[in-house]
N, C-alpha and C positions, 0 to 999 in steps of 0.2 A: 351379567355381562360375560360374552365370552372372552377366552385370549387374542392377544390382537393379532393378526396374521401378519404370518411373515414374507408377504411384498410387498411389503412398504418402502420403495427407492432412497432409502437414506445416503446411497452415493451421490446423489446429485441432489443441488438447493429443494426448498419446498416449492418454491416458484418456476413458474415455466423463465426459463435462460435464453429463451430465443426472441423476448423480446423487453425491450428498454426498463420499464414497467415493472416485469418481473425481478431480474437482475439490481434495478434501485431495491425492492421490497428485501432481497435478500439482503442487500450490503446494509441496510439499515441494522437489520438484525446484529449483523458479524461485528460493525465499528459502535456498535452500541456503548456507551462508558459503563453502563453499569456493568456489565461482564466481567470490569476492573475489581469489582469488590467483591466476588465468589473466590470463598475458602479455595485450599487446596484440596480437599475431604471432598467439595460440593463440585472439582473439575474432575478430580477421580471417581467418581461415584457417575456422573454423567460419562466418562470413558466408557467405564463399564457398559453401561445401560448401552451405549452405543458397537463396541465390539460384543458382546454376547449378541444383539442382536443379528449381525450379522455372521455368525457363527450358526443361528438358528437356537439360542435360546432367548424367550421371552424371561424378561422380570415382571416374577404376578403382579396383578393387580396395573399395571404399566399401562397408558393410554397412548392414543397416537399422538395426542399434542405434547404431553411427557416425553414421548421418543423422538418429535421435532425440538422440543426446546432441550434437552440432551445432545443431540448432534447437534445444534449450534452454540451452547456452551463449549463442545470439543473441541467444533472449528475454529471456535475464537481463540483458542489455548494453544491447542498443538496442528503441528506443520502437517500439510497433506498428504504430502511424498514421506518422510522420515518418520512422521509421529511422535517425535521428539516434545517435550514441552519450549514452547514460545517463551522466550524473557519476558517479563510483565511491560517492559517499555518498546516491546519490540510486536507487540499484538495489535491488528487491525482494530481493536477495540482501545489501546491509546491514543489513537492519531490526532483525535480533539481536545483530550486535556491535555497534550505534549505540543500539538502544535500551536493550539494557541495562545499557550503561554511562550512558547520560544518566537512565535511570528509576531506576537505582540508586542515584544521586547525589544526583536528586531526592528520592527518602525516606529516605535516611542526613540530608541536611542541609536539614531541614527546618522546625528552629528558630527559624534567626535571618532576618528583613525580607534582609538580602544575599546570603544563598546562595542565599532561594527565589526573589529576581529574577534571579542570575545565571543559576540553573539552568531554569527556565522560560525564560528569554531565549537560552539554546541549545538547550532542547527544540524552538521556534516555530521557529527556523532553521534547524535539522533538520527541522521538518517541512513546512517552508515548499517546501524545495529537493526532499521529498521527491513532495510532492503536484502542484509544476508537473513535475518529473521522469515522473511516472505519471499526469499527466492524459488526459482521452481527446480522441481528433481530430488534426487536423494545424492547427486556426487559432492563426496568432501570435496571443500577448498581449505590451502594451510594457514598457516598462522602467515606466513609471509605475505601471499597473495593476499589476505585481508590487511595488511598492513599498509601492502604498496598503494592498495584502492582508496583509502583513507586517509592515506597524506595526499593523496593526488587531487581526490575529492574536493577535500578541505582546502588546500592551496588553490586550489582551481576558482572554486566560491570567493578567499579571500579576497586575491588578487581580482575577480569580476569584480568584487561591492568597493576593493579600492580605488580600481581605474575608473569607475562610473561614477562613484562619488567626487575624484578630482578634475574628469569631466563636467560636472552639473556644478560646480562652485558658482559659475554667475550667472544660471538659468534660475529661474522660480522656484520659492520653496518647495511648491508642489510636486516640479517633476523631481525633486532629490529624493523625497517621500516614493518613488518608484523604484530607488537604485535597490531597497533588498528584495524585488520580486523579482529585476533581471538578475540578480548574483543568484537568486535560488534555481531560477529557470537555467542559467548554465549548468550550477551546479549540477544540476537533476541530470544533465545530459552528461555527464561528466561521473558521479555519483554511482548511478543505475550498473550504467555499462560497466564498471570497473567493480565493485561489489559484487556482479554475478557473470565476471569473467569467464569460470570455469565453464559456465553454459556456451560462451561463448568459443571454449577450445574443444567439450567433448562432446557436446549437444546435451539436448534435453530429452527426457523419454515422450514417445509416442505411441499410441495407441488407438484400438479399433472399438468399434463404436463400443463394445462390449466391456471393452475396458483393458486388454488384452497388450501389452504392452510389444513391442514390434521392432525398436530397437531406439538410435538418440539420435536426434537430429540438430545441429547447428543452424541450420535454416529456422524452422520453428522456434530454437533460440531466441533469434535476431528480431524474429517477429513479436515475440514476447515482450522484448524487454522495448523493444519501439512503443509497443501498447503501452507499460507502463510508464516509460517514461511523458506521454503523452497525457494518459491518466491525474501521472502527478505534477506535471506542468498545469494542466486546468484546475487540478482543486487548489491551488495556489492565487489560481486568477481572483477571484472573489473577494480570498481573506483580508489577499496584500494591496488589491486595485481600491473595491469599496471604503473601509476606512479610512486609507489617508484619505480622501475626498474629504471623508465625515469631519475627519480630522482639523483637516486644514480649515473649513469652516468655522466649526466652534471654537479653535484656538482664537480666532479674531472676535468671539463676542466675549463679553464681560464678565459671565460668569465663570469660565476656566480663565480669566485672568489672574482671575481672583482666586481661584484655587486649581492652581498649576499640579499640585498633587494628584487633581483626581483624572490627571490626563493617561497612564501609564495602565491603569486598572480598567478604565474606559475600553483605551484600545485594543486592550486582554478581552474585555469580554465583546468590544464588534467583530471582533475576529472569529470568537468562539461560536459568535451566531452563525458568521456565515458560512463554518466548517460543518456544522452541525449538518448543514444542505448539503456542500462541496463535495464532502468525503465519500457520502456513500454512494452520489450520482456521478460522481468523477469515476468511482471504482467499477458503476456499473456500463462504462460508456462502452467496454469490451466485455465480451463473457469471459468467466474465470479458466473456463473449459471448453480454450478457441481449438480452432481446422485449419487446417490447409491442406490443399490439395497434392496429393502423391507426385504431382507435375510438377510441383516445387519442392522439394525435397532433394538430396544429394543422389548424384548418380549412381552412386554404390546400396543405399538405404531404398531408393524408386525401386532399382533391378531385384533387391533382394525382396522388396515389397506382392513384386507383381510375380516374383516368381513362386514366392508364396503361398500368398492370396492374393491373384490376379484378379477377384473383381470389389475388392477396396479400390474406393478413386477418391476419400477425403479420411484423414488421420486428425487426431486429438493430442492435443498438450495442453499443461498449465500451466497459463500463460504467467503465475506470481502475481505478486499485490504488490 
């Protein structure tokens, strides 16, 4: 066997991005749980394999499938703009053992005023950690700014799952079994934007098809984070709509009357099935590495584009997870 050559695209997924298909096939890979259980040795050792290559050296004996499952060991670790190592709870590869044990939790105990602020108050936090984890760009945000977005979040969430819950007291159990999917769904709108503020004050980098970066755009920002927020309103839809249904059902027959215990680990794992779907076609419903066109873009960023390189007429960002 010879050495493997060096143009093999490891900037962009292995799968073609331009269509649905594709884009599912990658997020599968990325939020995959098992990614959770590779050493720190076995994420450094795939960094490597993945910057050498792009440097232009081969590790002998290295295959191509070696230097695909290498670059997506990295992407699941560290961030794309900074290359910073990802916190272990903050990686597109915990989204399903974290959410569905917190979303499971959230509709098991959703009764009483205490469990739905405890449990909402570690949903925000998980997703607080998760959204600056997968934000797009390399610009710092401070310790404040992550502060102010986190109480805002979090209050925002609370206050949605309380006034909905004191609205639904004399509707049908069933629809109360909804109120934590509208407190998450505000939250998310509430959450996103405020976690990746900074995109929102200095913009986000953009770049030509090449990869050439052209300067920051706030526009492309706004579209980004619309994506995700959208993204993560739908993989919610599933988790939090499908079981209580399931839910509500079986509580009325006999068998979980009788063993009320096994209601709480139940609803942990219908969730988890149907995250296991959610997550990676929720994240592919946008490409990771959207466009817009030069026509939308700020007036100052357009002029400096076209005076540049007038015949660019669509630019590139990452859009975040």
């Amino acid at each position: 066997m010879g050495e493997l050559p060096l143009d093999i695209n490891i900037q962009e997924p292995r799968w073609d991005q331009s269509t649905f298909l594709g884009r599912a096939r990658h997020f599968f890979t990325v939020t995959d749980p098992r990614n959770l259980l590779l050493s720190g040795a076995q994420l450094e050792a795939s960094r490597n394999i993945v910057q050498n290559y792009r440097a232009g050296v081969v590790t002998p004996g290295l295959t191509e499938d070696q230097l695909w499952r290498a670059k997506y060991v990295y992407d699941s670790a560290f961030h794309p703009d900074t290359g910073e190592k990802v916190v272990l709870i903050g990686r597109m590869s915990a989204q399903v053992p974290m959410n569905m044990t917190i979303t499971g939790c959230m509709l098991t105990f959703y009764r009483k005023t205490p469990t739905v602020v405890f449990w909402q108050w570690v949903n925000q936090s998980f997703n607080a950690v998760v959204n600056y984890s997968n934000r797009s760009g390399d610009a710092p945000i401070t310790v404040r700014q992550l502060g102010t977005a986190y109480v805002s979040a979090t209050t925002g969430a609370v206050a949605t799952a309380l006034g909905l819950k004191s609205l639904t007291k004399h509707l049908p159990p069933l629809v109360s079994r909804f109120v934590p999917f509208a407190a998450v769904a505000a939250a998310n709108c509430i959450n996103i934007p405020l976690m990746r503020q900074r995109e929102l004050q200095v913009g986000i980098p953009v770049t030509d098809e090449a990869g050439q970066r052209l300067g920051h755009s706030v526009a492309a920002a706004k579209r980004g984070i619309f994506q995700v927020v959208v993204s993560r309103i739908c993989m919610a839809i599933p988790a939090m709509a499908i079981p209580p249904v399931i839910m509500d059902a079986l509580e009325k027959k006999d068998f979980l009357k009788r063993r009320p215990w096994l209601g709480a680990p139940l609803q942990v794992g219908l969730v988890g099935f149907c995250l296991v779907f959610a997550t990676p076609l929720c994240c592919a419903l946008f490409p990771q590495r959207s466009s817009i066109h030069v026509s939308r873009l700020e007036p100052e960023l357009r002029a400096q584009i076209r005076e540049q390189n007038p015949s660019i007429e669509v630019v590139y960002y990452n859009k975040g997870l």
